[in-house]
N, CA, C and O of each residue as an XYZ file, in Angstrom:
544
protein
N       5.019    -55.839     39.405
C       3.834    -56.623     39.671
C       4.215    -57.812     40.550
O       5.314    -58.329     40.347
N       3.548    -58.221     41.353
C       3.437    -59.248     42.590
C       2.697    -60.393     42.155
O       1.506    -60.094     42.057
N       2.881    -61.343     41.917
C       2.219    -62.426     41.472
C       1.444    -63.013     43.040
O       1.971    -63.877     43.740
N       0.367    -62.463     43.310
C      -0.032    -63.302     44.851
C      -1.448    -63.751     44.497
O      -2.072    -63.280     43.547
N      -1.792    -64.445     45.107
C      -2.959    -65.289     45.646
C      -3.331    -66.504     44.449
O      -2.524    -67.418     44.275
N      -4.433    -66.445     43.757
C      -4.635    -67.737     43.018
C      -5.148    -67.252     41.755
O      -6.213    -66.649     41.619
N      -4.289    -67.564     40.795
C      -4.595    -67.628     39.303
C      -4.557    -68.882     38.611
O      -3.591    -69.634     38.487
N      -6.061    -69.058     38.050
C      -7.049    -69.765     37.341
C      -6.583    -69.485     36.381
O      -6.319    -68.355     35.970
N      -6.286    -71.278     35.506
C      -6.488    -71.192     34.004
C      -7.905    -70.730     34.171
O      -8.590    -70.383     35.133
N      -8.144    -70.887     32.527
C      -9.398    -70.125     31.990
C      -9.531    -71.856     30.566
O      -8.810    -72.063     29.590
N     -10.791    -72.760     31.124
C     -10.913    -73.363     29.866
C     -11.358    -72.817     28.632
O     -11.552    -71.605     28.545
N     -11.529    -73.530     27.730
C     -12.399    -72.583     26.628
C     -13.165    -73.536     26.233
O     -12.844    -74.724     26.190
N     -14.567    -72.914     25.821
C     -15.720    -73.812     25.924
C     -16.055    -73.707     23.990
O     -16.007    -72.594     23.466
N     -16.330    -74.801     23.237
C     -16.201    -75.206     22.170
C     -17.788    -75.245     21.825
O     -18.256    -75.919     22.743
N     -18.888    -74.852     20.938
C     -19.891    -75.550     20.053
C     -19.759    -76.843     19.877
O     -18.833    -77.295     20.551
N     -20.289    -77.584     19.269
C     -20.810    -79.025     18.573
C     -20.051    -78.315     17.420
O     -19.021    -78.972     17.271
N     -20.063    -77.520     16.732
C     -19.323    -77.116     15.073
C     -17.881    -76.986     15.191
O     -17.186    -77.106     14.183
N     -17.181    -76.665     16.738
C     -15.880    -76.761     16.982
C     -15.550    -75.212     17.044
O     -14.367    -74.916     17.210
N     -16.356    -74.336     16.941
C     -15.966    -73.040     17.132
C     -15.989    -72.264     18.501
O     -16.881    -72.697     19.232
N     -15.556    -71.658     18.826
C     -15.158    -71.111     20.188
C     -17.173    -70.483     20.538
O     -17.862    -69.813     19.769
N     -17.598    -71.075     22.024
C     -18.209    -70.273     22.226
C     -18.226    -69.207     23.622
O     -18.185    -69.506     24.816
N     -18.301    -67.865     22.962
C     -18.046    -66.711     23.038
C     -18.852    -66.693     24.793
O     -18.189    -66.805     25.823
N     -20.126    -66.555     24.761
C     -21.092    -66.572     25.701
C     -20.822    -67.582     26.444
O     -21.404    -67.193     27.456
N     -20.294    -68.799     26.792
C     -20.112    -69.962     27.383
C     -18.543    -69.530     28.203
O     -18.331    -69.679     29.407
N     -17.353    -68.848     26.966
C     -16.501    -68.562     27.821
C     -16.901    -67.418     28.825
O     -17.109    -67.656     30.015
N     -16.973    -66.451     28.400
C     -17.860    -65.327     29.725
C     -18.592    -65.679     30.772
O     -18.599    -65.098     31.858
N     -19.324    -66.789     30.421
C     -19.723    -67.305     32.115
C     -18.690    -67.897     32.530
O     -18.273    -67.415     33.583
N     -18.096    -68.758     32.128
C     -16.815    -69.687     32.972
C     -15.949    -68.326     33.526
O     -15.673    -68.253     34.723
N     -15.576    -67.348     32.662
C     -14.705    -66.231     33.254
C     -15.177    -65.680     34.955
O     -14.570    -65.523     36.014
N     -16.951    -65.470     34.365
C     -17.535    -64.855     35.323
C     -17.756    -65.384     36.670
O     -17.631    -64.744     37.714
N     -18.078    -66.542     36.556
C     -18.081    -67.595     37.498
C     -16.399    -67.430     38.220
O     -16.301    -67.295     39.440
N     -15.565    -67.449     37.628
C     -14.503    -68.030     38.120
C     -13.993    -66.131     39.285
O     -13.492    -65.849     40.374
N     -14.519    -65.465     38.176
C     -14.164    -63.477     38.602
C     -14.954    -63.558     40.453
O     -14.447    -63.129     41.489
N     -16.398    -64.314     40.259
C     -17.139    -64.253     41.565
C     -16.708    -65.145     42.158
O     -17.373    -65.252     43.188
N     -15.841    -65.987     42.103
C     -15.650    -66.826     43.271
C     -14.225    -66.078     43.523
O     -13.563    -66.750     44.314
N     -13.825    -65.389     43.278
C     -12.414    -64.556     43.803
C     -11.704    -64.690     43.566
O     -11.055    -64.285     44.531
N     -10.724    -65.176     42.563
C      -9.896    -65.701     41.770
C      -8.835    -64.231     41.585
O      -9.409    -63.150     41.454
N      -7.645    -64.263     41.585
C      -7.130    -62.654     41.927
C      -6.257    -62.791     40.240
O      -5.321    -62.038     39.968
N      -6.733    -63.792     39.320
C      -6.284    -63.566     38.188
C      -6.793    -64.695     37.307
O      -7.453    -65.635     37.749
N      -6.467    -64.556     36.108
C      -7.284    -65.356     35.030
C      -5.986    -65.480     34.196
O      -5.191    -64.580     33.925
N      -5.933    -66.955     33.802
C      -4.658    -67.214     32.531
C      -5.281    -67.800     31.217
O      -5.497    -68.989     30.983
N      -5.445    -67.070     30.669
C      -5.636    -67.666     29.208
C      -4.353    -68.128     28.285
O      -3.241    -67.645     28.068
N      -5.058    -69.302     27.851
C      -4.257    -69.991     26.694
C      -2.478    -70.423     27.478
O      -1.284    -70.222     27.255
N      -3.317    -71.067     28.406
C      -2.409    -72.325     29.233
C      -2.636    -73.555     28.298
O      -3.505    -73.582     27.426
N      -1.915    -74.395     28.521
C      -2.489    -75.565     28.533
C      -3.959    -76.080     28.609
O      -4.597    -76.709     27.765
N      -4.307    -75.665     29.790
C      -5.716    -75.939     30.349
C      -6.394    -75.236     29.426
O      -7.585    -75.546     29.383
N      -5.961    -74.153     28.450
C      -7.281    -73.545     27.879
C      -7.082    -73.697     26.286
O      -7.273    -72.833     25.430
N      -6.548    -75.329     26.080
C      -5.932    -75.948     24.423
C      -6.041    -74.597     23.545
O      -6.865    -74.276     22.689
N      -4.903    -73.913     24.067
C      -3.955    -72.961     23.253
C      -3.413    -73.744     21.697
O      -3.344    -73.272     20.562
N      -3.093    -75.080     22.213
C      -2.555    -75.946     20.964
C      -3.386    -76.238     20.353
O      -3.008    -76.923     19.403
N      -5.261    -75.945     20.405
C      -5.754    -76.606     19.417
C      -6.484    -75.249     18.634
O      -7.615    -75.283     18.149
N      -5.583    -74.064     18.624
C      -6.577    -73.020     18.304
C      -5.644    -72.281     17.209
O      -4.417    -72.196     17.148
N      -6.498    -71.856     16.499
C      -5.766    -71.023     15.125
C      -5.201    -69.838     15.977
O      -5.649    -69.394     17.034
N      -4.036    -69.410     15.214
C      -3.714    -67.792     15.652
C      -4.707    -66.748     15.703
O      -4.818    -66.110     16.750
N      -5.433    -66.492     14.731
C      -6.522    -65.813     14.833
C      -7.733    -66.287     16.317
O      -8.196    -65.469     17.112
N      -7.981    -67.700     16.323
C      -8.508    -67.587     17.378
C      -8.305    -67.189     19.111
O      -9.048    -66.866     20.039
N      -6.871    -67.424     18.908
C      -5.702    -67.180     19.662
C      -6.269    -65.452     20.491
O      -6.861    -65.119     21.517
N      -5.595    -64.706     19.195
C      -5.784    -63.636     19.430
C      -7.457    -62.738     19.708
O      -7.562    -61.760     20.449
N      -8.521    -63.306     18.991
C      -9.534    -63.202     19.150
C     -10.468    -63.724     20.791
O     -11.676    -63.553     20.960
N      -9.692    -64.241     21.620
C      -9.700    -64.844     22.937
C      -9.192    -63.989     23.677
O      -9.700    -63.536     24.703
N      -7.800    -63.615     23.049
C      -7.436    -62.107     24.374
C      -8.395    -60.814     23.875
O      -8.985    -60.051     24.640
N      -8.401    -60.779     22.972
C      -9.753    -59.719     23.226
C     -10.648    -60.130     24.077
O     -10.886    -59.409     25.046
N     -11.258    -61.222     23.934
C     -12.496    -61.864     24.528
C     -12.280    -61.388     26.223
O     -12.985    -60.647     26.908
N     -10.990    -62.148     26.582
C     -11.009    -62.223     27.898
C     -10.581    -60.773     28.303
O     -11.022    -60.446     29.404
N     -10.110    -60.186     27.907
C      -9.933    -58.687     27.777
C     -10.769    -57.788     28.605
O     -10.660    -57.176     29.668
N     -12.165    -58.068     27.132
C     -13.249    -57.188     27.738
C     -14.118    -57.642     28.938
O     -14.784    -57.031     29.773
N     -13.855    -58.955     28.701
C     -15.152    -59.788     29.684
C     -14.551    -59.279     31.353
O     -15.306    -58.789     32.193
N     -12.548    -59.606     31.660
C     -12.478    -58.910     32.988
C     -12.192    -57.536     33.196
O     -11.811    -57.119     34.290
N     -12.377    -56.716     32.076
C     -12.411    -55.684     32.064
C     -11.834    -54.707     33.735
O     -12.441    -53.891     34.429
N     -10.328    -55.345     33.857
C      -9.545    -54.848     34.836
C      -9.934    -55.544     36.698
O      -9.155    -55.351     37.631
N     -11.189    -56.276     36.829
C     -11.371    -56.779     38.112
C     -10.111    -57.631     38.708
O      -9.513    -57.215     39.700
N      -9.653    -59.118     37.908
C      -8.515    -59.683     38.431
C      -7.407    -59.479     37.022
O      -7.675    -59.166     35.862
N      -6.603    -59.675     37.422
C      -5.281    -59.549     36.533
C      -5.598    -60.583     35.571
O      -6.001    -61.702     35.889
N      -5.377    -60.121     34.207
C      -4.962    -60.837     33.569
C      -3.805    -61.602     32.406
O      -3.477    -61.064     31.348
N      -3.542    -62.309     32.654
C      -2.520    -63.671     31.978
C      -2.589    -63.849     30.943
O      -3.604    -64.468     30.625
N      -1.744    -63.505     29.923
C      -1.971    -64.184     28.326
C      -1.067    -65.092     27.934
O      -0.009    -64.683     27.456
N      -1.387    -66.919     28.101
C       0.094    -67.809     27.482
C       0.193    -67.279     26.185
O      -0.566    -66.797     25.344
N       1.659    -67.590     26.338
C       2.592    -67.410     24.839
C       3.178    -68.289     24.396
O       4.232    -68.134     23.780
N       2.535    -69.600     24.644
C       3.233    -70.998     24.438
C       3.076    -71.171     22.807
O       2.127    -70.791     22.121
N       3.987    -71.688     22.479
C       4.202    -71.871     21.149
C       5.214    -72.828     20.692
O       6.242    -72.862     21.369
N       5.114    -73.811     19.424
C       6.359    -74.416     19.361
C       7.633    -73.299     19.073
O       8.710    -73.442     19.652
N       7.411    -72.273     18.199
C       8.304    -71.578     18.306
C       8.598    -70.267     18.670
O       7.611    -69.595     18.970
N       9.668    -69.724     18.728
C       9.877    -68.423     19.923
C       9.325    -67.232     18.966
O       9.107    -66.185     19.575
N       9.068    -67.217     17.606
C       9.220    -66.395     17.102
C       7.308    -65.871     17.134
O       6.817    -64.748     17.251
N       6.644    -67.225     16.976
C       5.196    -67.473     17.407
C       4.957    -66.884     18.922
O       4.331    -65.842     19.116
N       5.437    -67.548     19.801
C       5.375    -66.825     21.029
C       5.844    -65.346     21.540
O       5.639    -64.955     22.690
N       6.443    -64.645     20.624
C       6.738    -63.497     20.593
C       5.441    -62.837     20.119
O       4.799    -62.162     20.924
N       5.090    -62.966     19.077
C       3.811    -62.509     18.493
C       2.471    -62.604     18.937
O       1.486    -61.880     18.791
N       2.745    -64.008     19.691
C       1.239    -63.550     20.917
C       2.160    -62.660     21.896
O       1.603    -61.564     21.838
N       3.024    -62.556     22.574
C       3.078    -61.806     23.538
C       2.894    -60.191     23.040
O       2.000    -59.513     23.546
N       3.816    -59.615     21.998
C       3.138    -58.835     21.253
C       1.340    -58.295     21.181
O       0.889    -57.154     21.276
N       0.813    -59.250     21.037
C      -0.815    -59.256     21.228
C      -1.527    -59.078     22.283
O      -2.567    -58.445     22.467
N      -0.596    -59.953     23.247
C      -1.437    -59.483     24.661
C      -0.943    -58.137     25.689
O      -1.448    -57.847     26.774
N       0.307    -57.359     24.921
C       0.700    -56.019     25.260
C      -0.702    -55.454     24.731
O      -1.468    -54.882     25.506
N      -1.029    -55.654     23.261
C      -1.518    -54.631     22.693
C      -3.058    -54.151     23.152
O      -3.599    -53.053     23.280
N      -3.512    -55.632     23.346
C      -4.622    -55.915     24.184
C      -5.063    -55.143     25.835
O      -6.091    -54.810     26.426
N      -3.853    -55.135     26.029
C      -3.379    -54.609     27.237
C      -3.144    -55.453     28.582
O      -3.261    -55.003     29.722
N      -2.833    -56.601     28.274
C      -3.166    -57.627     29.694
C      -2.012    -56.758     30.751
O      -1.429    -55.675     30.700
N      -2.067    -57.771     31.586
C      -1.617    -57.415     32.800
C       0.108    -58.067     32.913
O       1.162    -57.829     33.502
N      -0.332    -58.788     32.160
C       1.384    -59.598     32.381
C       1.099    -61.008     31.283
O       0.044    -61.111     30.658
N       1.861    -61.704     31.217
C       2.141    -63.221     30.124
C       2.966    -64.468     30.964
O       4.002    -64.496     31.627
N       2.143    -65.277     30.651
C       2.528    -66.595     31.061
C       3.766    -67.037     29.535
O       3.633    -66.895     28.320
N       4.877    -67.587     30.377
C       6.010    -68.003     29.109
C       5.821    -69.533     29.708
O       5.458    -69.933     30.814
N       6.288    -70.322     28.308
C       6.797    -72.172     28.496
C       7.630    -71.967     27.279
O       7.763    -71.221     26.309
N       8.373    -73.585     28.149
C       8.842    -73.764     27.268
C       7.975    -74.275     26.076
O       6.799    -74.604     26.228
N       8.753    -74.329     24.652
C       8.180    -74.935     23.830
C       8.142    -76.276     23.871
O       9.002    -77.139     24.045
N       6.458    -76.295     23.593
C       5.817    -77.588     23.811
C       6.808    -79.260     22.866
O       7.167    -78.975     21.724
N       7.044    -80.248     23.168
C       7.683    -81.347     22.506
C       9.354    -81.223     22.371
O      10.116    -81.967     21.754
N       9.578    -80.338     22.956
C      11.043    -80.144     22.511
C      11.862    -80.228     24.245
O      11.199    -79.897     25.228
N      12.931    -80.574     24.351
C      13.887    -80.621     25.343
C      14.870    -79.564     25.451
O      15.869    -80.088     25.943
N      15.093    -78.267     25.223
C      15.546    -77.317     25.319
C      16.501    -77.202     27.053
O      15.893    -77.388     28.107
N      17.796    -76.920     27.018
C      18.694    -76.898     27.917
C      18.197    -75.590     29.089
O      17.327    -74.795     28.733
N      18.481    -75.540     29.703
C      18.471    -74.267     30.171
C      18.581    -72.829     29.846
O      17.842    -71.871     30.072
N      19.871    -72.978     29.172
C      20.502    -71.874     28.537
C      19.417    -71.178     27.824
O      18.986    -70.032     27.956
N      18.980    -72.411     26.816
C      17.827    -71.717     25.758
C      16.635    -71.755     26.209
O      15.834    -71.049     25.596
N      16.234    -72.358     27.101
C      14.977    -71.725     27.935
C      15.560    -69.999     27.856
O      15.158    -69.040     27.198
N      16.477    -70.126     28.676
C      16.221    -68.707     29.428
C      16.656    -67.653     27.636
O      16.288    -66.491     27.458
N      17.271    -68.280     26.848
C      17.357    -67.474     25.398
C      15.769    -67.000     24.850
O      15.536    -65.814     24.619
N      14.677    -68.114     24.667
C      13.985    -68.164     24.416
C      12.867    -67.435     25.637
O      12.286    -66.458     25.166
N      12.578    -67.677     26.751
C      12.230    -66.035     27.471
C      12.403    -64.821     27.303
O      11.509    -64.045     26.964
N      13.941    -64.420     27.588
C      14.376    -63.171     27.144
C      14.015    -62.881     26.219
O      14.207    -61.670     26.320
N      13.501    -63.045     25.069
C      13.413    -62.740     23.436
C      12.112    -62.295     23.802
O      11.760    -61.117     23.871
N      11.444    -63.260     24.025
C       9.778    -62.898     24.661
C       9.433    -61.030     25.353
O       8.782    -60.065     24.954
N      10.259    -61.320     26.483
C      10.065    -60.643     27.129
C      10.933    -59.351     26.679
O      10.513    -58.316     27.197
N      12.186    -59.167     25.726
C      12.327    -58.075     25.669
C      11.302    -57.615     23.805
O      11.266    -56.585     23.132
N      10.973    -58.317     23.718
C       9.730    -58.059     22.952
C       8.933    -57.362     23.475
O       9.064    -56.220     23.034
N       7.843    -57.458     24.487
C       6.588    -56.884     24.874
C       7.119    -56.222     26.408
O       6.843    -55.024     26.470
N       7.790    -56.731     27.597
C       7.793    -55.539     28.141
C       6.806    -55.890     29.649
O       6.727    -55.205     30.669
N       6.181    -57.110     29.346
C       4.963    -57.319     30.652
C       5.625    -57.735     31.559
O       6.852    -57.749     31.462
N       4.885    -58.248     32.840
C       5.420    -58.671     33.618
C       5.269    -60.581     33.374
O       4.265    -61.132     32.922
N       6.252    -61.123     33.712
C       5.932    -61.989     33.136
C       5.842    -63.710     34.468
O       6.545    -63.904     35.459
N       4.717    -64.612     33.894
C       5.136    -65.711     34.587
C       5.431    -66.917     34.634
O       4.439    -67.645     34.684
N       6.603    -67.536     34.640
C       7.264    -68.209     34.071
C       6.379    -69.681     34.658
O       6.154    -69.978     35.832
N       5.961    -70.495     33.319
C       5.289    -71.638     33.411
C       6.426    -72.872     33.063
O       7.276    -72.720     32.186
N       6.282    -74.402     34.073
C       7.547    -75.199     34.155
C       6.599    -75.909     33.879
O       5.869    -75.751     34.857
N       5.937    -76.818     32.988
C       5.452    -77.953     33.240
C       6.155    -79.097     32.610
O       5.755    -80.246     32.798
């Protein structure tokens, strides 16, 4: 896989009750699918991955799943404080079927190089996608 042209986080749009809304993310997707966007990243940063239960987590790559239903590629972060968490979404977004996974490092921590690249590899010989490596 070729990582080219421009891939869009994906925000996620919240109720007044704090629960994910479903119909609100599908237009932002859709909106973002018609303006030409040649991929979609869920659960970046930009789409407070950190403020969402695992279950909602995973209930989002379905979401975004069906909503681009194969038009632009899609991105599933696997950010997590830990590798063993980020394995298990990446796990999820194989199963889901995305297109490939966004890796970080883990969020608050100063990790050397070495274990960056320890903590990738684990990821990635887990699930198998193509993967794209996020530096922030």
């Amino acid at each position: 896989m070729r990582f080219e042209g421009i891939y869009t986080p994906i925000v996620t749009p919240y109720r007044d009750d704090f629960t994910i809304d479903r119909d609100r993310f599908a237009d932002v997707a859709e909106h973002l699918i018609a303006a030409g966007v040649h991929g979609l990243v869920l659960a970046g940063t930009t789409g407070e991955y950190y403020a969402q239960s695992p279950e909602e987590r995973v209930e989002l790559m379905g979401l975004a799943k069906q909503v681009v239903n194969g038009r632009p590629t899609l991105i599933i972060g696997t950010g997590a404080i830990r590798t063993e968490e980020s394995i298990a979404y990446a796990e999820q977004a194989r199963e889901i079927g995305a297109d490939g996974i966004m890796i970080a490092s883990p969020p608050y921590a100063t990790p050397t190089g070495s274990e960056n690249a320890v903590h990738a590899l684990a990821i990635d010989a887990a699930c198998g996608l193509p993967i794209l490596l996020y530096n922030y």
